[in-house]
Each structure stands twice: as structure tokens, then as C-alpha cells.
TORKOL-4160 file (C-alpha; in steps of 0.2 Angstrom, whole numbers, padded with zeros to 4 digits, m for minus):
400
<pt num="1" X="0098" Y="m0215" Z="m0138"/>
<pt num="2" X="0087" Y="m0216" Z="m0153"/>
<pt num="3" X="0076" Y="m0203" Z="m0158"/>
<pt num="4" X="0057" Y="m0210" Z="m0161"/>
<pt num="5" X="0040" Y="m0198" Z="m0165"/>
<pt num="6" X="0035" Y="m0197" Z="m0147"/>
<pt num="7" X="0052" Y="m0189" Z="m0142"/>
<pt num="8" X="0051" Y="m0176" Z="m0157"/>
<pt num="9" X="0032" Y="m0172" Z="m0151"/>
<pt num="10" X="0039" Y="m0169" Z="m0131"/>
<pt num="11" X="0055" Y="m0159" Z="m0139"/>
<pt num="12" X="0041" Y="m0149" Z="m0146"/>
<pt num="13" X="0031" Y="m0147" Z="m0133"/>
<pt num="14" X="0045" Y="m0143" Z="m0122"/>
<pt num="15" X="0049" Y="m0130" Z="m0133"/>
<pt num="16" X="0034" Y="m0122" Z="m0136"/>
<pt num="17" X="0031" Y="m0121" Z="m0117"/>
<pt num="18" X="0049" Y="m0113" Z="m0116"/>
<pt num="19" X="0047" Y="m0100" Z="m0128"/>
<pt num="20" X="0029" Y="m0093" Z="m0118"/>
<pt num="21" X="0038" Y="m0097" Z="m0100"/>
<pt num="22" X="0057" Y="m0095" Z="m0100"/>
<pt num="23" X="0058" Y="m0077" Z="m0102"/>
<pt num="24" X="0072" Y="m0074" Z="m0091"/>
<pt num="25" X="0062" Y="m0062" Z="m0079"/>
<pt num="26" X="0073" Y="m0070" Z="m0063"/>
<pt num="27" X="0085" Y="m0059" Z="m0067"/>
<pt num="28" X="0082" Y="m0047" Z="m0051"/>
<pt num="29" X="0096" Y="m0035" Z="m0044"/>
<pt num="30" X="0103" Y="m0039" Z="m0028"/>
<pt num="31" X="0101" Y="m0024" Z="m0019"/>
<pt num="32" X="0082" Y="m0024" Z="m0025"/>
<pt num="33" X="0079" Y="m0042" Z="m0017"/>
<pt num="34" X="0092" Y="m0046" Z="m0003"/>
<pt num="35" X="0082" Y="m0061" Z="0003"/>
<pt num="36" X="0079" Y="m0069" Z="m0014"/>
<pt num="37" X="0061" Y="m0067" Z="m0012"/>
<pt num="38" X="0055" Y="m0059" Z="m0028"/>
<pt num="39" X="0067" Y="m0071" Z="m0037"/>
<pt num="40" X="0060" Y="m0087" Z="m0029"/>
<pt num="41" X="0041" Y="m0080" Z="m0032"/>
<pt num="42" X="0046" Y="m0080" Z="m0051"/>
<pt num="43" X="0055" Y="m0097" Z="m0049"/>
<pt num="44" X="0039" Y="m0103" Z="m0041"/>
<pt num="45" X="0026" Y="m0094" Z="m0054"/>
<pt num="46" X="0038" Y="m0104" Z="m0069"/>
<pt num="47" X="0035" Y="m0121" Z="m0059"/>
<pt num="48" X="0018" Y="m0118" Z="m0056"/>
<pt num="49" X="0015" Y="m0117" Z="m0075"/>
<pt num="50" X="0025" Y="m0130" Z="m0078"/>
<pt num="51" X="0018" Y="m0144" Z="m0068"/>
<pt num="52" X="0001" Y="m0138" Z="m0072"/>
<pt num="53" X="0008" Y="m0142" Z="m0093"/>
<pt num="54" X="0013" Y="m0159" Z="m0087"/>
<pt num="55" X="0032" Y="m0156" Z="m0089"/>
<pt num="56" X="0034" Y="m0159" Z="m0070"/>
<pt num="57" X="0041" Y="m0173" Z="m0062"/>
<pt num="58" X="0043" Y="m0181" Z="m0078"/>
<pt num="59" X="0048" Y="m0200" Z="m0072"/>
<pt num="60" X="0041" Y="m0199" Z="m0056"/>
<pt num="61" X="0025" Y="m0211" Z="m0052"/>
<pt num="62" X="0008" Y="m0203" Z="m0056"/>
<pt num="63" X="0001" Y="m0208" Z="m0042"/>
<pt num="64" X="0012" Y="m0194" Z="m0031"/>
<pt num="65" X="0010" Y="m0179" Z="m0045"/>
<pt num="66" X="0023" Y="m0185" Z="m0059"/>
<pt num="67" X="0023" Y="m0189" Z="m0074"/>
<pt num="68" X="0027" Y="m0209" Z="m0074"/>
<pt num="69" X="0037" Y="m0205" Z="m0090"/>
<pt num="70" X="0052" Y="m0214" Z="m0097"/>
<pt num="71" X="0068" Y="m0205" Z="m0088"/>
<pt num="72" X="0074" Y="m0203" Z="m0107"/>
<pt num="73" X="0061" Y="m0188" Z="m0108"/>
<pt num="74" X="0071" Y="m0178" Z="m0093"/>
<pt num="75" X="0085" Y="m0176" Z="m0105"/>
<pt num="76" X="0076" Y="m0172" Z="m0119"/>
<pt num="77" X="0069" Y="m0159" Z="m0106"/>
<pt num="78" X="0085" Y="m0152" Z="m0102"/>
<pt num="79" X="0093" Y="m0152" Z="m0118"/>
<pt num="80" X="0079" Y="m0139" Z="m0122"/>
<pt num="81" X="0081" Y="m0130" Z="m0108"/>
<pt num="82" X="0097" Y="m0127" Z="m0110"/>
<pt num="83" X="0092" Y="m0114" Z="m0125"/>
<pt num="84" X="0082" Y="m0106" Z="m0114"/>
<pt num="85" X="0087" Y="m0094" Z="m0096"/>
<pt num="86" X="0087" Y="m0104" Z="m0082"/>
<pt num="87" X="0071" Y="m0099" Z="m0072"/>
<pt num="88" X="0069" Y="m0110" Z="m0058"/>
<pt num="89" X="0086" Y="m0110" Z="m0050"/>
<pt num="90" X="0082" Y="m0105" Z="m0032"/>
<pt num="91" X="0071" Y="m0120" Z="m0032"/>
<pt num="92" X="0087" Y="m0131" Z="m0034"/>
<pt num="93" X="0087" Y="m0134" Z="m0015"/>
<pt num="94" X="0069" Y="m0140" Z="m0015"/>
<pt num="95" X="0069" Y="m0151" Z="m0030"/>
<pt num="96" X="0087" Y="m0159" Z="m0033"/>
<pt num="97" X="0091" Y="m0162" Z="m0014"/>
<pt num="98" X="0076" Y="m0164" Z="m0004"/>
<pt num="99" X="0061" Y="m0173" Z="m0016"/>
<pt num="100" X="0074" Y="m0185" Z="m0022"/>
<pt num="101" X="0076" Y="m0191" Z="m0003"/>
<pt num="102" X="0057" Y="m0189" Z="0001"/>
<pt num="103" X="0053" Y="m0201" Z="m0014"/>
<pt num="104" X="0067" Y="m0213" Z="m0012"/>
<pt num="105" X="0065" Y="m0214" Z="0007"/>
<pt num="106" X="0047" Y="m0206" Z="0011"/>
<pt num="107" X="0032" Y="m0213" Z="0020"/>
<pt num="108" X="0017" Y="m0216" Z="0009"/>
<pt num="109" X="0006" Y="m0203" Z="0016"/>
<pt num="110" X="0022" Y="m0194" Z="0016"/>
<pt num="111" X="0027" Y="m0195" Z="m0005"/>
<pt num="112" X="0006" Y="m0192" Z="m0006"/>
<pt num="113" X="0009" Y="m0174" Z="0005"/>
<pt num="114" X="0024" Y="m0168" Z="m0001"/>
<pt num="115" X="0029" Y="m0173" Z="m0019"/>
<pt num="116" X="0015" Y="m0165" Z="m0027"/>
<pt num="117" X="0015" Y="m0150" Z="m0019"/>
<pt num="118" X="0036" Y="m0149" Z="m0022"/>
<pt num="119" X="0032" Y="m0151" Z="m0040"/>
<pt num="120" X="0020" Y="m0138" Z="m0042"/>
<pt num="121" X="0031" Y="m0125" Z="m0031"/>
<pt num="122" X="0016" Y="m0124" Z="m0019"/>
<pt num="123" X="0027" Y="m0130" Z="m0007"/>
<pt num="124" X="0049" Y="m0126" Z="m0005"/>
<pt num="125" X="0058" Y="m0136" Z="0004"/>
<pt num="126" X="0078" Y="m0134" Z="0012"/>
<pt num="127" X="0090" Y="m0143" Z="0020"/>
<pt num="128" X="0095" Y="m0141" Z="0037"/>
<pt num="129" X="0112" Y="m0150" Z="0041"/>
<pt num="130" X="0125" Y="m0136" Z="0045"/>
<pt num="131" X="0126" Y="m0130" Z="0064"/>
<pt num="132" X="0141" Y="m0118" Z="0072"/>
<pt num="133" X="0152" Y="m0133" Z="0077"/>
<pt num="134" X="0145" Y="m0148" Z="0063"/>
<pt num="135" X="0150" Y="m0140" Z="0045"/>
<pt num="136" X="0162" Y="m0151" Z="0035"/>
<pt num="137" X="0158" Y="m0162" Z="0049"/>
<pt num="138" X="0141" Y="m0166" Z="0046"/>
<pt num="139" X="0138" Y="m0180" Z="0061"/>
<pt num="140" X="0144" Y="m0169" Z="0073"/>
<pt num="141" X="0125" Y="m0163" Z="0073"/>
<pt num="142" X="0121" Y="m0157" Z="0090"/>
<pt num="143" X="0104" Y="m0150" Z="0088"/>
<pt num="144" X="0091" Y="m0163" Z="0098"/>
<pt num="145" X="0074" Y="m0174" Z="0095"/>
<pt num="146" X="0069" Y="m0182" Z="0109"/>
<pt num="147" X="0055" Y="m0196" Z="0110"/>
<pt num="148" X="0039" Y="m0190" Z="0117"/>
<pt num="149" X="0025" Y="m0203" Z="0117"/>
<pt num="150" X="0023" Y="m0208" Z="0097"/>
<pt num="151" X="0030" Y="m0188" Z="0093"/>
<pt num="152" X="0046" Y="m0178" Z="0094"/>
<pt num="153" X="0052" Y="m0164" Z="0103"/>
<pt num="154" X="0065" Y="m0156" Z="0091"/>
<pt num="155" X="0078" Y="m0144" Z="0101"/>
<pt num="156" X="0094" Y="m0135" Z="0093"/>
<pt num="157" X="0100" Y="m0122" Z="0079"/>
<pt num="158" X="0104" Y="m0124" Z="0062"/>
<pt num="159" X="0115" Y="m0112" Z="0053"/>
<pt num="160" X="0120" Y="m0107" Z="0033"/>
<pt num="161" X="0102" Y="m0112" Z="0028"/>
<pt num="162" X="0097" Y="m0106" Z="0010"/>
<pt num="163" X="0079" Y="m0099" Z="0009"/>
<pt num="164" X="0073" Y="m0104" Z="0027"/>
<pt num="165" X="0063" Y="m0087" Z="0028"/>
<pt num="166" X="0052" Y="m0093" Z="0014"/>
<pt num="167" X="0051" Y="m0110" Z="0014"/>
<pt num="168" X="0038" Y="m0120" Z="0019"/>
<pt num="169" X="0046" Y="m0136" Z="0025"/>
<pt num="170" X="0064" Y="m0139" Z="0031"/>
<pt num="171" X="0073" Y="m0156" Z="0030"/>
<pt num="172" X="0083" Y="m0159" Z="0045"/>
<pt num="173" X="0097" Y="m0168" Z="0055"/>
<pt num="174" X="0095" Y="m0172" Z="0071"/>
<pt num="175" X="0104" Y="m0183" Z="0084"/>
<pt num="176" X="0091" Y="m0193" Z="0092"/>
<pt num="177" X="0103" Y="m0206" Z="0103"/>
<pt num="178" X="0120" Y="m0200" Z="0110"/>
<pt num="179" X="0126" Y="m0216" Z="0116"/>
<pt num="180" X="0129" Y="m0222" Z="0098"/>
<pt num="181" X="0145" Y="m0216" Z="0087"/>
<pt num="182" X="0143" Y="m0200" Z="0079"/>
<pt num="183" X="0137" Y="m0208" Z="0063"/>
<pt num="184" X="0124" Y="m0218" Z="0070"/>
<pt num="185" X="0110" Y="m0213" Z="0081"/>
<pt num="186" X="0106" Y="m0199" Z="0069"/>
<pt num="187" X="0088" Y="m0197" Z="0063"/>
<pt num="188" X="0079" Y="m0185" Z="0050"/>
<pt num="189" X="0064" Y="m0174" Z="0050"/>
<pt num="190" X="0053" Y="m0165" Z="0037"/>
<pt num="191" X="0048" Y="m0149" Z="0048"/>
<pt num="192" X="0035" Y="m0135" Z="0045"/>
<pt num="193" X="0046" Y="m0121" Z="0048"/>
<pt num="194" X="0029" Y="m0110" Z="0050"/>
<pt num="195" X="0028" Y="m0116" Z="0069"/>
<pt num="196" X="0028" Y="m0102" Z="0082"/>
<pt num="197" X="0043" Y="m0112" Z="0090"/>
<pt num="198" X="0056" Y="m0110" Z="0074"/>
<pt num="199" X="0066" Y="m0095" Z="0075"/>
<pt num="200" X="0074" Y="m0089" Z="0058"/>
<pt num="201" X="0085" Y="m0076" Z="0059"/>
<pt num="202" X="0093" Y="m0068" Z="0043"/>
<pt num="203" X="0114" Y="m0072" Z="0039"/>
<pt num="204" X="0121" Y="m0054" Z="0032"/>
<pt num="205" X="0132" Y="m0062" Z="0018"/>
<pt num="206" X="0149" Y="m0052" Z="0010"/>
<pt num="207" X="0139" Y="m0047" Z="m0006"/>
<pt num="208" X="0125" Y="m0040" Z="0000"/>
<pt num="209" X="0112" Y="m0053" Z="0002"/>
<pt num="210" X="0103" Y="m0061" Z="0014"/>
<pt num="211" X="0096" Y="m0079" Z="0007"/>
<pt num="212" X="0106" Y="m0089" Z="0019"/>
<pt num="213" X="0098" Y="m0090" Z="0039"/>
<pt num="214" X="0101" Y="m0098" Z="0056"/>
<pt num="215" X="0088" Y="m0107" Z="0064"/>
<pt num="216" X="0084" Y="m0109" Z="0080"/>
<pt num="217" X="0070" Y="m0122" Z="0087"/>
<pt num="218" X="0064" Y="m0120" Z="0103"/>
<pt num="219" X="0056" Y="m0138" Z="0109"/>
<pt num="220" X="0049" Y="m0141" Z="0093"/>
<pt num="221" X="0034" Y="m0153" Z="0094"/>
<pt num="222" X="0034" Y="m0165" Z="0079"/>
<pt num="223" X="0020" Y="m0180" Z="0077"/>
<pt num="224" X="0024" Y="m0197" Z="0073"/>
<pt num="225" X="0024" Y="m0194" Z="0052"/>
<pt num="226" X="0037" Y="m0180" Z="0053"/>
<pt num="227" X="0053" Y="m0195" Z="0054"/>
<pt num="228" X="0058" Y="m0198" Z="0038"/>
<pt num="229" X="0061" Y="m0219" Z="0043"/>
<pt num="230" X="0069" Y="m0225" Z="0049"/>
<pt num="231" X="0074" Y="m0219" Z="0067"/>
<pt num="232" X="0091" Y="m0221" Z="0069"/>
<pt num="233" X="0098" Y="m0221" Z="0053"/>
<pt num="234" X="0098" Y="m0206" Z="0047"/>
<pt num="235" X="0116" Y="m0203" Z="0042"/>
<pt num="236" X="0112" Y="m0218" Z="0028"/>
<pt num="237" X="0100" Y="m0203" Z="0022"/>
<pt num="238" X="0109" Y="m0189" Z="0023"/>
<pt num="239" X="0122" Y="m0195" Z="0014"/>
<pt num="240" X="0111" Y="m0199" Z="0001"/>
<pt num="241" X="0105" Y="m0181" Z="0002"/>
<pt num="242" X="0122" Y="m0176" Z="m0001"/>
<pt num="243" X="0124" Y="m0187" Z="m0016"/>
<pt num="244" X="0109" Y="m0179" Z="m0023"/>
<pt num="245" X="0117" Y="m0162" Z="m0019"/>
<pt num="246" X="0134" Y="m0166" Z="m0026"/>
<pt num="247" X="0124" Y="m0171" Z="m0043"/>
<pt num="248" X="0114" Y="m0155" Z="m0043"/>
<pt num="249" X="0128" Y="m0143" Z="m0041"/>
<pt num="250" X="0140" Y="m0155" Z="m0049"/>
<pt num="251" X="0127" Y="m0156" Z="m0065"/>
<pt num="252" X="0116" Y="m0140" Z="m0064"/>
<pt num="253" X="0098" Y="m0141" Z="m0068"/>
<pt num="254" X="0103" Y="m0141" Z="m0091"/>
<pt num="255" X="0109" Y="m0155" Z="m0101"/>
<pt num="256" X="0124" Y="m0153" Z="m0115"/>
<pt num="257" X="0141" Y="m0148" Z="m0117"/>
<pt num="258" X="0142" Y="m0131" Z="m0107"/>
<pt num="259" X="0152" Y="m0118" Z="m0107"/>
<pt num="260" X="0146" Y="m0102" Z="m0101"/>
<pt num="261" X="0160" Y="m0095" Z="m0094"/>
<pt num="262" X="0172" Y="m0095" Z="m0105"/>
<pt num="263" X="0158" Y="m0090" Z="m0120"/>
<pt num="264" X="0155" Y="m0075" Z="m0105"/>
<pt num="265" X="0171" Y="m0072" Z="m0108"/>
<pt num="266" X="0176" Y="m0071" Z="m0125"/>
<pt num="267" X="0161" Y="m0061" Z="m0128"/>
<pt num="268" X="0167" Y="m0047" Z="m0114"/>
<pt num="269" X="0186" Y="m0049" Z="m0123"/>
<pt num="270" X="0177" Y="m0044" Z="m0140"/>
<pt num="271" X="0167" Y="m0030" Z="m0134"/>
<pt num="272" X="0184" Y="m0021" Z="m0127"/>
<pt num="273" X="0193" Y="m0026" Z="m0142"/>
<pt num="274" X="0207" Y="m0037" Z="m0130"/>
<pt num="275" X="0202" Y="m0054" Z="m0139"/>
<pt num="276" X="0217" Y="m0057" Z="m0148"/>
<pt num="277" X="0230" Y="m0053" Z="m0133"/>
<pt num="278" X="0239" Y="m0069" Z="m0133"/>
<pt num="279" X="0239" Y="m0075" Z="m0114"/>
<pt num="280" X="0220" Y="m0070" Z="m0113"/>
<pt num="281" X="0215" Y="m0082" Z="m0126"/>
<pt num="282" X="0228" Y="m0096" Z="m0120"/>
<pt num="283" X="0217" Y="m0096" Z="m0102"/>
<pt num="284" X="0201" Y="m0094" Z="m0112"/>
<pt num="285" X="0206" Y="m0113" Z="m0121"/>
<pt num="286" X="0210" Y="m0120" Z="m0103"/>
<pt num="287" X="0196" Y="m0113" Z="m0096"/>
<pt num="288" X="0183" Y="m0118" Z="m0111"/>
<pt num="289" X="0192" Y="m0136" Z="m0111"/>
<pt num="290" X="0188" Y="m0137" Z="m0093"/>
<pt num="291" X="0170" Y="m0132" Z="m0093"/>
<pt num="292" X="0169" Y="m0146" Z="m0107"/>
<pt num="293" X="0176" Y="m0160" Z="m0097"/>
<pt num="294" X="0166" Y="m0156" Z="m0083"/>
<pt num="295" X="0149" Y="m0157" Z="m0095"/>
<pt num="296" X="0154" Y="m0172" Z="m0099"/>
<pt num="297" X="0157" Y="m0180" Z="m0081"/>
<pt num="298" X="0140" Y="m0173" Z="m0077"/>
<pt num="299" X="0133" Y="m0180" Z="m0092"/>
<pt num="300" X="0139" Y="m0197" Z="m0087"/>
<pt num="301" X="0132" Y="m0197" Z="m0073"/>
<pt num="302" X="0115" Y="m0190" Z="m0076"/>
<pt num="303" X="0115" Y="m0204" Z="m0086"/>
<pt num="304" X="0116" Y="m0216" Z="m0072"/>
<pt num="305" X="0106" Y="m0207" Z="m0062"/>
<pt num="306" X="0090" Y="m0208" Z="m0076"/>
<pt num="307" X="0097" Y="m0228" Z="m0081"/>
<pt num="308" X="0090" Y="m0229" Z="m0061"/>
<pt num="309" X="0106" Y="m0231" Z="m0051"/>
<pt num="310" X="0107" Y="m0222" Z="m0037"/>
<pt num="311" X="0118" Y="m0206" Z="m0035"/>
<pt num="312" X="0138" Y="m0214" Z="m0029"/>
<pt num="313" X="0152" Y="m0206" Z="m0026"/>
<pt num="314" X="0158" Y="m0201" Z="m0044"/>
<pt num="315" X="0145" Y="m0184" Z="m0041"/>
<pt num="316" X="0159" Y="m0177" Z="m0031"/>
<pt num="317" X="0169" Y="m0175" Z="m0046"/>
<pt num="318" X="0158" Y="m0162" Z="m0057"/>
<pt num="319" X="0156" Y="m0154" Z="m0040"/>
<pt num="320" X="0175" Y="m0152" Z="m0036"/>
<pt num="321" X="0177" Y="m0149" Z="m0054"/>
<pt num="322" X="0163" Y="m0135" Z="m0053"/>
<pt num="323" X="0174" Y="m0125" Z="m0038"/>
<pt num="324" X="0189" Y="m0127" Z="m0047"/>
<pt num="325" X="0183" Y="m0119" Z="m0064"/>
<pt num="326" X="0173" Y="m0106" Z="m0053"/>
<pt num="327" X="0189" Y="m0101" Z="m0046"/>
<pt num="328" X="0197" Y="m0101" Z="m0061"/>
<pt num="329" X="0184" Y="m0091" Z="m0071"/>
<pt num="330" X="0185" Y="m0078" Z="m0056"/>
<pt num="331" X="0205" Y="m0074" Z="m0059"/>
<pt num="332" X="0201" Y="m0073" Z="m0077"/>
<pt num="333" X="0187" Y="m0061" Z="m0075"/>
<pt num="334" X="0194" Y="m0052" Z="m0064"/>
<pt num="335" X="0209" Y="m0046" Z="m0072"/>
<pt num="336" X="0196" Y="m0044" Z="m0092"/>
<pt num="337" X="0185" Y="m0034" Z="m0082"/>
<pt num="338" X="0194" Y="m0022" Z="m0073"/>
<pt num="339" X="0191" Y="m0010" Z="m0058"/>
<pt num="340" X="0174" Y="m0011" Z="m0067"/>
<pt num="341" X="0171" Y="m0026" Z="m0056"/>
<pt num="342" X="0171" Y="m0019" Z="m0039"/>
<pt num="343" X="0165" Y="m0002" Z="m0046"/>
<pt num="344" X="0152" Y="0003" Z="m0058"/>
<pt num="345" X="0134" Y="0011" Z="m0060"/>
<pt num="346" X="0118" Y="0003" Z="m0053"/>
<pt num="347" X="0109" Y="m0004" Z="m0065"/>
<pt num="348" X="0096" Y="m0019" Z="m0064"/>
<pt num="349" X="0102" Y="m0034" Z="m0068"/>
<pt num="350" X="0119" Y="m0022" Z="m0074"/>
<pt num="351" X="0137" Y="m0030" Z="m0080"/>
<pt num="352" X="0146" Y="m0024" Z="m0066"/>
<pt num="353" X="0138" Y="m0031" Z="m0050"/>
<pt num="354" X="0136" Y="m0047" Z="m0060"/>
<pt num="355" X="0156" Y="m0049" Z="m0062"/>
<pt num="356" X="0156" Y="m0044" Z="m0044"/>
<pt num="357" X="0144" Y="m0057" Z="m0036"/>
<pt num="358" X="0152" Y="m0070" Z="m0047"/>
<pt num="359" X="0170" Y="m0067" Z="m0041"/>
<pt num="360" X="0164" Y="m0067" Z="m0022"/>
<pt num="361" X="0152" Y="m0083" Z="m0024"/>
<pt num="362" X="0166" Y="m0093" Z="m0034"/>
<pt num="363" X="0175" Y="m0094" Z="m0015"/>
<pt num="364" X="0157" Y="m0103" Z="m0010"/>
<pt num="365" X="0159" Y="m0116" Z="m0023"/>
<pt num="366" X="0174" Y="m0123" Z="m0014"/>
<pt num="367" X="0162" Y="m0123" Z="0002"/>
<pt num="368" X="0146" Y="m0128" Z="m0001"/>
<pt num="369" X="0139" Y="m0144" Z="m0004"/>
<pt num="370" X="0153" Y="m0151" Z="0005"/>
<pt num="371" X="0170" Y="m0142" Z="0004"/>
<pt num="372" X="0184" Y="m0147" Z="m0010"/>
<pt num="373" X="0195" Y="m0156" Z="0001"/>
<pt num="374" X="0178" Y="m0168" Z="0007"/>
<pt num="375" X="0177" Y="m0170" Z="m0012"/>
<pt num="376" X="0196" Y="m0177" Z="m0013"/>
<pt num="377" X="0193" Y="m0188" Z="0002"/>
<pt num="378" X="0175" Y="m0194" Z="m0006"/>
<pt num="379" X="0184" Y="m0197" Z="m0023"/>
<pt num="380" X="0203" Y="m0206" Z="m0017"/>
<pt num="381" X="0194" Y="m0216" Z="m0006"/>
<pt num="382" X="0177" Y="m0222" Z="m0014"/>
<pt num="383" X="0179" Y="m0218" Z="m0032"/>
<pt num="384" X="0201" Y="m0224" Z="m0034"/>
<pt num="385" X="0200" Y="m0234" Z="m0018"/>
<pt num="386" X="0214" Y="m0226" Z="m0007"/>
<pt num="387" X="0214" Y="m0231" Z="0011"/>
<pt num="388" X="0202" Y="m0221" Z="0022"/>
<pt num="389" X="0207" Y="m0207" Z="0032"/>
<pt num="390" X="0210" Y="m0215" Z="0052"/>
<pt num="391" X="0195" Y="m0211" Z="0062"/>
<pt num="392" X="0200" Y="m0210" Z="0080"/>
<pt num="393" X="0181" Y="m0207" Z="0085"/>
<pt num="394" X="0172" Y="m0221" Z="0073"/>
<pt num="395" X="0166" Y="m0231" Z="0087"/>
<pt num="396" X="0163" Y="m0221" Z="0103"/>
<pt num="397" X="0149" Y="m0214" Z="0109"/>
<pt num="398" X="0142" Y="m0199" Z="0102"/>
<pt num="399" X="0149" Y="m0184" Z="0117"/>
<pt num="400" X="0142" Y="m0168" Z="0112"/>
């Protein structure tokens, strides 16, 4: 990519933007904000500021809140941020899963209400696929939307929903006709989850937070503009949304080479004077070469995603990648760090609980976003074109 005076002037800009903004203030002690609120209000503060200096959105059309910019200028973006702390990372959910769908698959009047107010941070969105029996399994959905008259009655729960408590608008799954196959006669919804008739109910998790929910909707009546079109067909777009996810988790919200865990690391080996034990440094190198790699898979295919292809299947391989470093760094840590990861004196934003929470949300990374062994199955059979998986099920009626 060639440099020219207008990208130097937006490198500037995002820099000087950066330097006033980015000042790391999302750094917020878990047992001070269980429910990630007072890390999203900073998340959303940042964005707000952001899209009001026109570095929102950046090659999304004008004409829904963006910028209508050249998608080479989102990399000069994230190349700069990456210098910077990361600020808007509980707004990952909202802006790297569900505005992507809403401006690829959106209404109109939809793109018109929605984008914008994504952009800005006014409005969050999540995503509402998992449920107690459909996980890995997504079109096993059982929650309901039934036709009435030109609306929708929504019935069902959702569960493992990040930030439903606080956000505005949730993107759901539903099963709108049970006598097609699982996979077909799926439908999805943008729902206000500030109805009186949506339940959210916090999820106690292992570290001490409380950011994931249940959901429960209680014959939600939707109008006519809540279907995300077409009726029908929604697995088409959750599958899409899950591309989207897979290139969010797999590439995180930064450009460049990367290697925070093992520069973590090396720096935690120093300060305890360990970094010239042999085996330490040997697992540092595999773990540092691993990080690279992975940067420059995600790289790759940021690229095609800004060239204007659409997310495929080759996003599962920074996301499995990302579980299998997480786990990785965790073992690692683990054993640098000491009892001083599971025991240690409270202090915000501390050393301690950080090496903790790290080593207990690694195990997530191997979940979320589709679990590592739906990654394998996504990469042998649509990436190396190995023979599917039998289906026993692929063309019976849906019998939940």
C-alpha cells in the first residue's frame, strides 16, 4: 500500500486524537464493576468522541453516519491505535458482530436507525444466539416468533449473553417455522431489550463478574421492521454474524504484528530477575513466534475483508489460533507468576488479579465465538476441503 499526503494527514489526525482520548481510563477493577458498567460508560464516552471527530465508521456510506472513506484508512487507524490502550473493547460485541450484519443485511429505515447511533455509542447492541440446549449447536435455537398480523410475537430464553443488562438493542435468533430442517426456517430480529416483557437476569461467572446474562422474553410483541430480511433465512445471516465474530476475536480491534503476551512476559521474567533461566525463554520464543503468526493470519484477512470480500471461513484460523495461545500464555504465566496469581493484595487495576482473570478467561477462548473443535470442523472442511461431518438430521423437520 503506498503512502500519499492524505494518508500522512489521517495518521496525524488519528494520532493527535489518540494522545487526547486513549488514556487507558477502562482499566477498572473487577470487584469495583462486576457488570462491566463503568467500563462500558468509558468505552462509550471514547466512541462518542470519536464519531463526533469523524474517525467513526470510516468506510461505511455517509448517508447511515460514516465516513465513506477508502477502507485503506481503517488500517492506517488501527496501525495507530495500536500504540495506544485499547478503549473501546466492551463495544466489540456491538461494532464487529452486529453493525456489520445490520449494514450488510439491514432494511433501509433499518441502516438509517441503527448505524449511526452504533457509531456514536448512543446505542449497544449484543447477540443473542446461545440458549440451555443450542450452544455449539446454534440451529438447535428453540426460542419462538410467531406471525401476528404484519408483527411478531417473540417467546423463548437466551443465555451467555454479554452486556444484555445495558444494552440497548439485542440481535436475536429465533425459529419462526418448525417444519423445515433445523437450519432452515430460522429468522432474525433487532429487539429493544427495554420492553417490560424482556427479563435479563445476571450469570454469576467463576472470576467474579457478572457481564454475561440470561434472557428470558415473555411474548414479545415485535412490528413488522424488527425482521432483519428475509424471513426464513436467518441461519444465511447468522452465519455471517459468526464470520464477523470469528474476524473480531480472531483479529482484535489493532493492526500490526502483536505480541503482548509474550512482551507481558518477558517483562514479568526481568522484574523477578528469572529471564535468563533457560526453559523460560525457550517457551517465551514459541510463544512470541505464535503470537506472530497469528498477527499475520489476521492481517491477511483484514485485508480481505477491507479489499470488500466478505468474511469466509479462513476467520476461524486466528480465532482457533487465539484459544490455542491463550492457553498457552496461561501455563506460562502461571508457573512465572507464582502463588501471586491466585493470591495477592487488592489494588485497582493490580498485577495480581490481572494474571488471575487472564488464566480463568483463557478457558473461554476455546468456547466463545464458536468452540475450538467447531473451528477444526469450519477449517478441514471449508478452508482444506475434507469431507463434511455426516448429518443424520440435515433434512428433517425441525422437532424441538
Amino acid at each position: 500500500m503506498g503512502t500519499t499526503s492524505d494518508d500522512s494527514d489521517f495518521r496525524l489526525r488519528c494520532r493527535a486524537f489518540l494522545d487526547e482520548h486513549a488514556t487507558g481510563d477502562a482499566c477498572v477493577a473487577l470487584n469495583q464493576d462486576p457488570r462491566g458498567d463503568a467500563a462500558l460508560a468509558v468505552a462509550r464516552s471514547f466512541q462518542a468522541k470519536l464519531f463526533a471527530a469523524g474517525l467513526a465508521g470510516l468506510s461505511l456510506p455517509v448517508a447511515f453516519g460514516g465516513q465513506g472513506l477508502d477502507p485503506k484508512f481503517e488500517h492506517v487507524w488501527r496501525e495507530e491505535a495500536s500504540c495506544y490502550p485499547l478503549m473501546t473493547e466492551e463495544l466489540s460485541i456491538s461494532l464487529g458482530n452486529c453493525l456489520p450484519v445490520i449494514s450488510e443485511f439491514g432494511t433501509p429505515r433499518q441502516k438509517q436507525r441503527h448505524i449511526a447511533a452504533a457509531l456514536s455509542g448512543e446505542h449497544v447492541f449484543c447477540q443473542m444466539f446461545s440458549e440451555p440446549e443450542a450452544g455449539s449447536d446454534v440451529a438447535s435455537v428453540r426460542t419462538r416468533a410467531l406471525r401476528d398480523g404484519d408483527g411478531w410475537v417473540l417467546s423463548g430464553q437466551k443465555v451467555w449473553t454479554t452486556f444484555a443488562h445495558v444494552a440497548e438493542f439485542g440481535i436475536v435468533l429465533a425459529r419462526t417455522d418448525s417444519t423445515q430442517p433445523k437450519h432452515r426456517g430460522l429468522s432474525m430480529f433487532i429487539v429493544d431489550l427495554r420492553l417490560p416483557s424482556v427479563d435479563v437476569r445476571p450469570i454469576h461467572q467463576i472470576d467474579g463478574g457478572r457481564h454475561f446474562n440470561e434472557v428470558f422474553f415473555d411474548n414479545v410483541i415485535l412490528d413488522a421492521d424488527a425482521l432483519l430480511p428475509p424471513a426464513d433465512e436467518g441461519w444465511r445471516l447468522a452465519s455471517a454474524m459468526l464470520r464477523y465474530q470469528r474476524v473480531a476475536r480472531g483479529t482484535g480491534q489493532i493492526d500490526g504484528v502483536q505480541h503482548e503476551g509474550a512482551d507481558r512476559l518477558i517483562a514479568e521474567l526481568e522484574q523477578r530477575n528469572l529471564d535468563s533461566e533457560p526453559v523460560h525463554r525457550q517457551e517465551l520464543v514459541s510463544l512470541y513466534t505464535a503470537e506472530v503468526c497469528k498477527s499475520l493470519v489476521a492481517l491477511r484477512t483484514r485485508a480481505a475483508v477491507a479489499a470488500g470480500q466478505p468474511p469466509g471461513p479462513g476467520g476461524s484460523l486466528p480465532k482457533l489460533a487465539g484459544a490455542l495461545i491463550a492457553a498457552q500464555n496461561r501455563e506460562l504465566a502461571m508457573r512465572v507468576v507464582g502463588p501471586e496469581a491466585v493470591a495477592w493484595e487488592a489494588t485497582p487495576c493490580g498485577t495480581g488479579d490481572s494474571w488471575e482473570r487472564e488464566a480463568l478467561f483463557a478457558t473461554s477462548m476455546s468456547i466463545s465465538g464458536g468452540t475450538s473443535e467447531i473451528q477444526r470442523n469450519i477449517i478441514g472442511e471449508r478452508v482444506l476441503g475434507l469431507p463434511r461431518e455426516p448429518s443424520v438430521d440435515q433434512d428433517r423437520p425441525f422437532a424441538g
